[in-house]
C-alpha positions in Angstrom: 26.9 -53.9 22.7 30.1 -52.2 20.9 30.8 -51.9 17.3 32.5 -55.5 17.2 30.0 -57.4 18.5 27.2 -55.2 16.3 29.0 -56.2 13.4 29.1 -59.3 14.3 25.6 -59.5 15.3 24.7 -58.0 11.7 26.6 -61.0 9.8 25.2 -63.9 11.6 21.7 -62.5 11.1 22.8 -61.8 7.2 25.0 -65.9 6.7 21.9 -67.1 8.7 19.1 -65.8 6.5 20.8 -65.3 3.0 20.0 -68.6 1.4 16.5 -68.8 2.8 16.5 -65.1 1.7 17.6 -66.2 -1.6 16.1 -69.3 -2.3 12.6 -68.5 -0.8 11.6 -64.9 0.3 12.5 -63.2 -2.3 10.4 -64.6 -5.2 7.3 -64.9 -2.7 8.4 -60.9 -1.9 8.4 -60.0 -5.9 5.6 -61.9 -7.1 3.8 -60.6 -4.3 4.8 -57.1 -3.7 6.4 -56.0 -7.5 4.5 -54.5 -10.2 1.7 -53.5 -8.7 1.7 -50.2 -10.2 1.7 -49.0 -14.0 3.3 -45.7 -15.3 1.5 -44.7 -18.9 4.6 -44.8 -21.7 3.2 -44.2 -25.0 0.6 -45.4 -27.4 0.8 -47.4 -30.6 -1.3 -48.5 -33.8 -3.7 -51.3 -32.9 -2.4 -54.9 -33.6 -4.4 -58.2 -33.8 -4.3 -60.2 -30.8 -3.9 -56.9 -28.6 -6.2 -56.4 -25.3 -9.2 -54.4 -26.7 -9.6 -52.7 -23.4 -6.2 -51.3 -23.6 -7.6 -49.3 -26.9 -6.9 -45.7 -26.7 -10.3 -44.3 -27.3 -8.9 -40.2 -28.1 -6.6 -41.3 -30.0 -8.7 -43.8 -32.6 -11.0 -41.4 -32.5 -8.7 -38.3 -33.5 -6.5 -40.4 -36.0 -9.1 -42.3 -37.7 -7.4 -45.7 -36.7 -6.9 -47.5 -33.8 -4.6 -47.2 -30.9 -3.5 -48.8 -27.7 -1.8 -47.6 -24.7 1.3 -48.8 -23.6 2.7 -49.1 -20.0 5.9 -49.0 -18.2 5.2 -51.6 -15.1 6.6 -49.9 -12.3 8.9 -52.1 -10.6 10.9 -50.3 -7.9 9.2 -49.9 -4.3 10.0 -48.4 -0.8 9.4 -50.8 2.3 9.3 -49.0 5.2 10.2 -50.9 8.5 8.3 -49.1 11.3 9.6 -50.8 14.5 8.0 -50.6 18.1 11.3 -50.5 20.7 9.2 -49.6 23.9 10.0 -51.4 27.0 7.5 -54.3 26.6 9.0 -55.0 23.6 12.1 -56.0 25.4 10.1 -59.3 27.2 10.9 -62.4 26.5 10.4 -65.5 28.5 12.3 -67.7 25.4 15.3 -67.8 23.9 14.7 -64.4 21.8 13.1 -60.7 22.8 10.1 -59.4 21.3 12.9 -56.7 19.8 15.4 -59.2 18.7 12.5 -61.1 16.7 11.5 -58.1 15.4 15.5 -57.6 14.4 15.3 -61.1 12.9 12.2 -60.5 10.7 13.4 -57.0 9.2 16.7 -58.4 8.8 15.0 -61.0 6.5 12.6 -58.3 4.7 15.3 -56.1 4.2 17.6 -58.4 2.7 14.6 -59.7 0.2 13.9 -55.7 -0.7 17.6 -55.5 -1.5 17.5 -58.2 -3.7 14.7 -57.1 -5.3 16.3 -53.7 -6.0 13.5 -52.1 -3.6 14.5 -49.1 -1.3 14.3 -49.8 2.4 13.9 -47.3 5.1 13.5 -47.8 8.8 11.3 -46.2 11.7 12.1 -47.0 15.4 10.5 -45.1 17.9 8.8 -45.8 21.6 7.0 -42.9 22.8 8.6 -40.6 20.4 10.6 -41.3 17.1 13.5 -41.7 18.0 15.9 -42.9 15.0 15.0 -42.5 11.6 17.0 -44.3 8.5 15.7 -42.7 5.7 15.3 -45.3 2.5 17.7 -46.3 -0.2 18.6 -49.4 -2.7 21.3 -51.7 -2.3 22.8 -54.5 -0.3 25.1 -52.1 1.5 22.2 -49.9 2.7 20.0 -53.0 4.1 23.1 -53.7 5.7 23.2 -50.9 7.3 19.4 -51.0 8.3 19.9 -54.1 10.0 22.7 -52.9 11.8 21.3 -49.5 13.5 18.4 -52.0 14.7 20.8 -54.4 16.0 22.6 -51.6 17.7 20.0 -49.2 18.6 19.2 -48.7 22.7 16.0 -46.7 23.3 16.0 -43.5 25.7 12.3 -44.3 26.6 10.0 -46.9 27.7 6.7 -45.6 26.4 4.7 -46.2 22.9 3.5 -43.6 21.0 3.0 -45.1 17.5 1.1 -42.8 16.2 4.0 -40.8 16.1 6.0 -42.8 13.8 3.0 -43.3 11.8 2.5 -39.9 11.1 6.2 -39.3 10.0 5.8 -41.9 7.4 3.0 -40.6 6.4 4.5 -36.9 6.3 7.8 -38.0 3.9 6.4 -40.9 1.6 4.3 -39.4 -0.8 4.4 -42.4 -3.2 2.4 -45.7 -2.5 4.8 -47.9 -0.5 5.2 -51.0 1.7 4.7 -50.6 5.1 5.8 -53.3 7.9 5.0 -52.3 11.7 6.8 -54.1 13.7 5.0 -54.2 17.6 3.4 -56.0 20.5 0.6 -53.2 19.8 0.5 -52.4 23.3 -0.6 -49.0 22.3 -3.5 -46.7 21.9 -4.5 -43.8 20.0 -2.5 -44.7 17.0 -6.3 -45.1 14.9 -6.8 -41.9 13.0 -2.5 -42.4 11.4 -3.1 -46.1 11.0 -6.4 -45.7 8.9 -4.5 -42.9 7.1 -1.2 -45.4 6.3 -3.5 -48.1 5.2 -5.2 -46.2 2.8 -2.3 -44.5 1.1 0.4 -48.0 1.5 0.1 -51.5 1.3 0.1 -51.9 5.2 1.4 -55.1 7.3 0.7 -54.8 10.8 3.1 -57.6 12.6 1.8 -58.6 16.5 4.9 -59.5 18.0 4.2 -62.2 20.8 6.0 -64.1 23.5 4.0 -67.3 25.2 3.8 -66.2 28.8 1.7 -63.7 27.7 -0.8 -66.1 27.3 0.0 -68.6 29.6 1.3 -68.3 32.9 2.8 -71.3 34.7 1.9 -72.2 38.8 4.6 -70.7 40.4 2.3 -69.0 43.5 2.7 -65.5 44.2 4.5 -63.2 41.8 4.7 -59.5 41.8 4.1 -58.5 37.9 5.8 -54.8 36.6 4.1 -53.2 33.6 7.6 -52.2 32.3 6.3 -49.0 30.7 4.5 -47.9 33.1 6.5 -49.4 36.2 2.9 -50.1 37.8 3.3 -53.5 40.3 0.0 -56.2 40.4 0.1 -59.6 42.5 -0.5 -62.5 41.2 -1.7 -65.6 42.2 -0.9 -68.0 39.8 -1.1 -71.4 41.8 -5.5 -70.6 41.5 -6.3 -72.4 38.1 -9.0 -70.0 37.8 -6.8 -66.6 37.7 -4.4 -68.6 35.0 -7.7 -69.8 32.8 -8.9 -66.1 33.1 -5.8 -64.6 32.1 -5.2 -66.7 29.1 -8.8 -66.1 28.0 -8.2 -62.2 28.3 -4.6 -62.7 26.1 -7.3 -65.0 23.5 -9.8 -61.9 23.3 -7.3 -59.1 23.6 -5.6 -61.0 20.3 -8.7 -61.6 18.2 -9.6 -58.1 19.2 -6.6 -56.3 17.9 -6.8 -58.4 14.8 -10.8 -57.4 13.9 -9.1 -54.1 14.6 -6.5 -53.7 12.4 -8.1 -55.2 9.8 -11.5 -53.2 10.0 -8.4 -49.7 9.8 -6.9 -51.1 6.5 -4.1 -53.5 7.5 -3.1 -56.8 6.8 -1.7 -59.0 10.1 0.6 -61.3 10.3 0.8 -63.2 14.5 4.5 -63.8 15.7 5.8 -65.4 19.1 9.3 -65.3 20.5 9.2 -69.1 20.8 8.3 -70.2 17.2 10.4 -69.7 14.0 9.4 -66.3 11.7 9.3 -68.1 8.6 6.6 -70.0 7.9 3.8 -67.4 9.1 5.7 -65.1 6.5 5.6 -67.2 4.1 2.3 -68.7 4.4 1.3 -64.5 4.3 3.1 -64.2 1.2 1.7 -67.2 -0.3 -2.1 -66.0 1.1 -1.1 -62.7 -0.9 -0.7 -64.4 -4.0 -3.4 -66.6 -4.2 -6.1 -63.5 -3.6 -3.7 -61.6 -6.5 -4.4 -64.1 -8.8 -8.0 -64.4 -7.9 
């Protein structure tokens, strides 16, 4: 893909998501994801009505009358976009890749971030890092986000996601948002992801793509594990070796889910075939309800 058709690329995604940027995503992404932290400003003399527990007790105590803290909320926040580019995520048996609706849901996060005057910053990697967009505020930056991810051809075909985990981990040292972006066909990325979780708000998002958990009966096929470029037949005329496969794709899922959850991290499920946006915002909507509660 050149420059032209990058560009090009970049303002479809941004005309085609703007409004429902606009108009939905981004108050579900600030009421959700905004002022969850609170710097300590000042304090000041005790007024009626005022939240007792917000009563500076060192203070009364020293001064003879009473005081109460104030606080600054704080309201800007880094999302980090950590986005799996590995061979398998290049499958996809729809109309869209694994990658390009992992494209189409950062675009949409990035341009809500933008809006709401967050920082965005982007990790790609497959068995290495290999492209690093370090995070800044502004419409032009998020542009420019979603347009290395349009652009962006990977060197390798493995998954190492621990590696990109630990870089996040290395350079954010305030509390951030983190969205990983993968089909999580992966292993030893544990120890990082526990450690992400616990220090960032952590979504993980399991990209998905229906022949994965359905084949159709189409006889003998010769099936590639594209990272590994390891060939298995398959006979997918026997009703038996379809029902068993789809059963393995229904454990493998609810597997990785009690997994990710158990390290720290929220899931949200995506498929290749089925629009983005209500699972994101039926996860943002989920989000608020347990804030309020």
């Amino acid at each position: 893909m050149n420059l032209a058709e990058v560009l090009a690329h970049v303002r479809r995604l941004e005309l085609r998501h703007r409004r429902l940027v606009r108009n939905l995503l981004v108050g579900e992404y600030a009421s959700v994801f905004k002022g969850r932290g609170v710097e300590f400003a000042d304090v000041r003399p005790y007024q009626y009505g005022d939240d007792v527990r917000t009563i500076d007790w060192r203070v009364t105590a020293r001064t003879g009358h009473a005081y109460v803290r104030r606080y600054v909320e704080e309201r800007e926040l880094t999302l980090y976009l950590v986005v799996d580019r590995s061979a398998s995520d290049a499958f996809g048996s729809t109309r869209r890749t694994k990658a390009e609706l992992a494209t189409e849901v950062c675009a949409i996060l990035a341009l809500a971030a933008a809006q709401a005057h967050d920082r965005v910053g982007a990790v790609l990697f497959t068995d290495r890092v290999e492209h690093h967009v370090p995070p800044r505020k502004g419409a032009r930056h998020a542009l420019r986000v979603i347009r290395e991810l349009v652009a962006f051809e990977p060197r390798r075909a493995g998954t190492d996601l621990a590696a990109a985990l630990e870089l996040v981990n290395r350079v954010t040292r305030r509390r951030s948002l983190v969205f990983i972006l993968s089909d999580w066909l992966a292993a030893g990325y544990e120890t990082e992801l526990a450690i992400t979780a616990r220090r960032h708000d952590t979504i993980a998002v399991r990209l998905g793509d229906p022949r994965e958990h359905a084949l159709p009966s189409v006889g003998l096929v010769a099936l590639q594990d594209p990272e590994t470029g390891t060939w298995r037949d398959v006979d997918t005329s026997d009703p038996r070796v379809r029902a068993e496969l789809a059963r393995a794709a229904r454990e493998r899922d609810r597997a990785l889910a009690r997994s990710l959850r158990r390290l720290g991290a929220d899931v949200i499920a995506l498929d290749t075939n089925r629009s983005s946006i209500g699972p994101l915002l039926a996860f943002f909507q989920a989000r608020e309800r347990m804030r309020r509660h």
